[in-house]
C-alpha positions in Angstrom: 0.0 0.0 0.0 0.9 3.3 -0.9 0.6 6.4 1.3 -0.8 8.3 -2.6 -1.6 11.8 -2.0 -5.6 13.1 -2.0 -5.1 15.0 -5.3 -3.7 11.6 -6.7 -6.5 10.2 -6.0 -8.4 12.4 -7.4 -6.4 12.6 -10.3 -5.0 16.0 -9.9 -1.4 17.4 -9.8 -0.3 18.8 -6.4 -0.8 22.4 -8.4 -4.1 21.3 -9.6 -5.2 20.4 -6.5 -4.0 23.6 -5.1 -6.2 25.5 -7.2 -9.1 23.9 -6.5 -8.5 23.7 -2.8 -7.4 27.6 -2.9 -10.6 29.0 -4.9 -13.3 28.1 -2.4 -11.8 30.9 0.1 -11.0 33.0 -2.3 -13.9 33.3 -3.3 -14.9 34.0 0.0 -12.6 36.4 0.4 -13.4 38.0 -2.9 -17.2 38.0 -2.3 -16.9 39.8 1.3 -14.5 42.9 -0.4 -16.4 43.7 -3.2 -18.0 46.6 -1.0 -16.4 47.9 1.9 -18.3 47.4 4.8 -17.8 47.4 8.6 -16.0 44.5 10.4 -19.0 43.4 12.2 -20.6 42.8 8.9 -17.4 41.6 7.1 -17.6 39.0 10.1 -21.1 38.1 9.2 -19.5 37.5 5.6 -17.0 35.4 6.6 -18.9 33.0 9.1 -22.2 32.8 6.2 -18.7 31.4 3.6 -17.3 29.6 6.2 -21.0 27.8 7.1 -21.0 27.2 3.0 -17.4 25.5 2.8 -17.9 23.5 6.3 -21.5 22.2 5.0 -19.5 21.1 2.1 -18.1 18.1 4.0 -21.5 16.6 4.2 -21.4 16.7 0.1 -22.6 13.7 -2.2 -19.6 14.6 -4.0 -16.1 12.8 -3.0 -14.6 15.6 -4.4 -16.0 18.2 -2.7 -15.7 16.9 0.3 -12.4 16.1 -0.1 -11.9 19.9 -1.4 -14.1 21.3 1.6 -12.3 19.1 4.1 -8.7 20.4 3.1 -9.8 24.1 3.0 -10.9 23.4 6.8 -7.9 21.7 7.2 -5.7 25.0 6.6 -7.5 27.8 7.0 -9.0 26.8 10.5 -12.5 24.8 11.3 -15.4 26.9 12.7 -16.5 23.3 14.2 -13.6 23.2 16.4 -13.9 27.3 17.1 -10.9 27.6 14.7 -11.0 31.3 12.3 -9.9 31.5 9.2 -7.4 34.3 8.9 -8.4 37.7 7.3 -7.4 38.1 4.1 -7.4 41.9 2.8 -6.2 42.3 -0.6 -4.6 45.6 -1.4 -6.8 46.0 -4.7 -10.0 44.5 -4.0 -11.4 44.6 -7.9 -7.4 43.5 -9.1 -8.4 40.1 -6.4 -11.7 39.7 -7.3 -10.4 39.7 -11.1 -8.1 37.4 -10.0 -10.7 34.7 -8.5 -12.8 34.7 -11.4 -10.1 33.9 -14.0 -8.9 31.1 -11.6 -12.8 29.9 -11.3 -12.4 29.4 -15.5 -9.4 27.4 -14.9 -10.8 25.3 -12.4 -13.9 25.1 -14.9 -11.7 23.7 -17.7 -9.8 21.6 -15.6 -12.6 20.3 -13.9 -14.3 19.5 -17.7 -11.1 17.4 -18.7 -10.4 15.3 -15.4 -13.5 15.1 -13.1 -16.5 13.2 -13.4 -19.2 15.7 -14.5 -21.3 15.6 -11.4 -18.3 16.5 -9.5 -17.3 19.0 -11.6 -20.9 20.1 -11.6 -21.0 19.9 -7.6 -17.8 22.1 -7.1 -18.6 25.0 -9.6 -22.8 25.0 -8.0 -20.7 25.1 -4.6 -18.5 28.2 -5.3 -21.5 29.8 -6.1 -23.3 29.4 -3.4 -20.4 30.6 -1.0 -20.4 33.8 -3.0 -24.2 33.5 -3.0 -23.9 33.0 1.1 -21.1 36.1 1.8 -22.9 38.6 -0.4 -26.3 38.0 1.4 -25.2 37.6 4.3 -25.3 41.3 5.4 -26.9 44.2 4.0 -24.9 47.1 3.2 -26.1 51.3 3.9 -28.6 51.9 5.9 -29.1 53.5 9.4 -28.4 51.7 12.4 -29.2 48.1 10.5 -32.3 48.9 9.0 -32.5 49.7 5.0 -29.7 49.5 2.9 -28.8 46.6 -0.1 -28.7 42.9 0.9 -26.7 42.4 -2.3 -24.7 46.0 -3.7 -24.2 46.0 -7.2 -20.6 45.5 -6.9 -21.6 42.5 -5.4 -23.6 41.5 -7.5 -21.3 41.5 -10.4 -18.9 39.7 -8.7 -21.2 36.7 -8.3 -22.5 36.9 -11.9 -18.9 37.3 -13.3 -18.3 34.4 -11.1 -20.8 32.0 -11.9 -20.5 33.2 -15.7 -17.1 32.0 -15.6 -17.4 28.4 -14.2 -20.6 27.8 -16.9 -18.0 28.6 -19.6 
């Protein structure tokens, strides 16, 4: 018996694997700085991704699992009261560019290598944790009340998100 890597298993490169095992909190990540917002609400963005990726585990996908598992795995478990590190990128729109041309890389590779419902299962899952972060608090407003549950520039981000793994 051979002590074969994860990604091996999956059959996936160690850089492959990387990809898709880096996108699901980058997206995250991406999602929660598309508008500026305060860090009680930034904290509300991060636990609704974090919910999204730790659900994950549960997945009738092996691969998502597998994926979700190793993104808890080094970014911290909210199960065992573990945070994930704050991630502020210096250029929010240059990061958020970023994420989505990696999501259409992990699209194609996904299309050449993975069975489709897993490839299927990962790119629906993304999704939602950009679905989860953007709605996760609204944004304006006085003293919580009013404001947009989803900002524009949030918006985009998903759609410019999701476009790019249908591609």
């Amino acid at each position: 018996m051979t002590d074969e890597p994860l990604y091996a298993k999956f059959g996936f490169t160690d850089a492959e694997w990387g990809l898709l095992v880096g996108l699901p909190q980058s997206v995250l990540t991406a999602a929660s700085v598309a508008t500026h917002d305060s860090a009680r609400k930034t904290r509300q963005e991060t636990a609704a991704g974090l919910d999204e990726i730790s659900d994950a585990r549960a997945s009738a996908s092996p691969l998502v699992t597998a994926v979700a598992g190793a993104v808890l795995d080094a970014t911290g478990d909210p199960d065992r009261g573990e945070e994930m590190p704050a991630i502020e990128p210096a250029d929010p729109v240059g990061y958020a560019q970023d994420v989505v041309t990696r999501a259409r890389e992990a699209a194609a590779l996904l299309s050449a290598k993975a069975a489709p419902s897993d490839a299927e299962t990962y790119k629906h899952w993304l999704v939602e944790i950009a679905e989860s972060v953007v709605g996760a608090a609204s944004t304006g407003g006085v003293l919580g009340l009013g404001g947009d549950q989803v900002t524009d520039s949030e918006r985009a981000f998903r759609d410019e998100l999701a476009k790019a793994l249908a591609s």
